[in-house]
N, C-alpha and C positions, 0 to 999 in steps of 0.2 A: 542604395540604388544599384542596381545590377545593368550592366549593359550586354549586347551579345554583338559580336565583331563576325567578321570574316577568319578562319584561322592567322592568315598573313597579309601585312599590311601590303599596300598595289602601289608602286610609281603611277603617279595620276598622269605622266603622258602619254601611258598606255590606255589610257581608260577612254571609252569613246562616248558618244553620244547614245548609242544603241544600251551600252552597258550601263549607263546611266539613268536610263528610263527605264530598265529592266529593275536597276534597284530600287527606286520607290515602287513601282508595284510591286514587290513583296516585300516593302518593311524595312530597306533600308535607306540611307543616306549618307555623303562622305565629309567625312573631316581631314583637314590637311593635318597630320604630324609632325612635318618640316616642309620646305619649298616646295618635294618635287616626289611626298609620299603621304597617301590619304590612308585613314582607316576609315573600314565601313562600319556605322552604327545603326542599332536597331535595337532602342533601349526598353527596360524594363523596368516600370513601368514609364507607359507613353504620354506625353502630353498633349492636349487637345486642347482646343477651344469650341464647347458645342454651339452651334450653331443657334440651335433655335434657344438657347439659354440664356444668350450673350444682353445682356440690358446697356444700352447705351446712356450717362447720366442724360437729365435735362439737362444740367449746364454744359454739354457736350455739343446737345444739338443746337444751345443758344449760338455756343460757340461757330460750328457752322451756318447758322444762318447766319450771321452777322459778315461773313467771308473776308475774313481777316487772311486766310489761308485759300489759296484755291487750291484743287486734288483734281491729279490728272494719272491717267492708268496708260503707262506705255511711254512714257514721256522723253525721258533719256535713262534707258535699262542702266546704260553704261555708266552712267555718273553715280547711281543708286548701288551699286554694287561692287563700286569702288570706292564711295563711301563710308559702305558697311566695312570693307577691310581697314578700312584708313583706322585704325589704332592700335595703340601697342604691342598686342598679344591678339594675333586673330587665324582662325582656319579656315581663311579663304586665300590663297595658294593663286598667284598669277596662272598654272593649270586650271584650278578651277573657276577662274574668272572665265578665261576661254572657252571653259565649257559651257560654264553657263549663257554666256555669250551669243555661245552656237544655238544653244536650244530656245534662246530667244528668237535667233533668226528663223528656228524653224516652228515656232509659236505655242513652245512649250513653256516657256519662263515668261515671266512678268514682272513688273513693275510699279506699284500705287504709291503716287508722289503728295507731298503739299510742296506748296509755290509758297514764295512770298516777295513780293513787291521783284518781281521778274528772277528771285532766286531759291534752288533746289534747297529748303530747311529740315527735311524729315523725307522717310521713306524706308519702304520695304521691297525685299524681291521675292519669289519662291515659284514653285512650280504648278502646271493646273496640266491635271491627268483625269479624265472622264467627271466625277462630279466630287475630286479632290483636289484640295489646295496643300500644297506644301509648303509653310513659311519659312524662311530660309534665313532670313540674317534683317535686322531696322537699323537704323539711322535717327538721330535726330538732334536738330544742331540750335532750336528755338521753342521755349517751354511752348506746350500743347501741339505741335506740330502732330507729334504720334497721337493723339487723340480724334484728332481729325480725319489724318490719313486710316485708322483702324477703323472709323463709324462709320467710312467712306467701304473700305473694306469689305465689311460684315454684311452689308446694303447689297451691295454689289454682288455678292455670294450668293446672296438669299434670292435676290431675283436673277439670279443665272441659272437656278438651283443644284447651288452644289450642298452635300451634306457631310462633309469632312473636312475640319480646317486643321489640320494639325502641326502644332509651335515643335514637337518632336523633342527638348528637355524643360521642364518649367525652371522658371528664375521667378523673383519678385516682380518684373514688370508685367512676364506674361499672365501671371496668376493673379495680380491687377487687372488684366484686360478679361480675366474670365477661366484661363486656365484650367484644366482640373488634368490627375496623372488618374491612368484606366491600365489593369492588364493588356501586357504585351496579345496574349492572344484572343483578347477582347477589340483589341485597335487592328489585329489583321482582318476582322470579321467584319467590323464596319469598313476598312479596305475595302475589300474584293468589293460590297456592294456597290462602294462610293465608284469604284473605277468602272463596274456597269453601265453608269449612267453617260447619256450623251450631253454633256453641258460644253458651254463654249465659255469662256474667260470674258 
């Protein structure tokens, strides 16, 4: 796998909110390297999850109908994305907490939770730019929890009409949820289009 970086890596308390939306529209996004310095990535090849491909099982949806879990979008950003940092080796950077933080207030970042008996057990964050998602970092602290919250997801994409979900490197879970890796400059081409579109989160 080949990645493509910025020449030099950036102190992320330089980095602002503007430069940050500037980088996912053209294909990149940052990883912390240490506390208080990010690289930008923009890998080769991309990971996706298409949208209209995605099969939810039936025992998925049994599972939500039954609401063992409730799934709320926006619920608490901040507890979702301090979660996702909470383990041993992680590049999400109290910088980038912040940031993301900010671009929630101003209703670029999000949040899709599952609940359970009034507590946060699962969840994702990432970013919604015209009719692209960004996923960014999950969580999940109660078998099936990410199963819920991702059916919950996928739903919610498809009737917002967004047509770009991109996990940005495949792992085992994500290629479980649907995953597939596409030429880099196959994933800026469905970019441009995705960010066309007028969708709302």
């Amino acid at each position: 796998m080949t990645a493509f970086f910025h020449l030099m890596p950036q102190p992320s308390k330089l980095i602002s909110v503007e430069q940050l939306l500037q980088a996912y529209r053209i294909g990149f996004f940052p990883m912390a390297e240490t506390e208080h310095v990010v690289l930008w990535h923009s890998p080769d090849p991309r990971a996706i999850i298409p949208l209209d491909r995605v099969h939810i099982a039936r025992s998925v949806r049994t599972l939500v109908k039954k609401g063992i879990f409730t799934v709320r979008r926006n619920g608490d950003f901040a507890s979702v994305i301090h979660a996702c940092a909470d383990r041993p080796h992680t590049w999400i950077s109290r910088d980038l907490i912040r940031l993301y933080c900010r671009l929630y207030e101003l209703g670029y970042a999000h949040s899709v939770e599952a609940w359970h008996e009034g507590r946060l057990v699962g969840g994702l964050y990432g970013i919604a730019i015209g009719g692209a998602f960004f996923g960014e970092s999950m969580f999940s602290r109660v078998s099936n929890a990410s199963k819920v919250w991702f059916a919950y997801l996928v739903e919610h994409l498809r009737q917002q009409g967004f047509v770009l979900l991109d996990s940005q490197y495949a792992n085992p879970f994500t290629i479980s949820l649907g995953a597939i890796e596409i030429p880099r400059r196959q994933y800026l081409v469905k970019l441009t289009e995705a960010l066309a579109l007028p969708c709302t989160f």
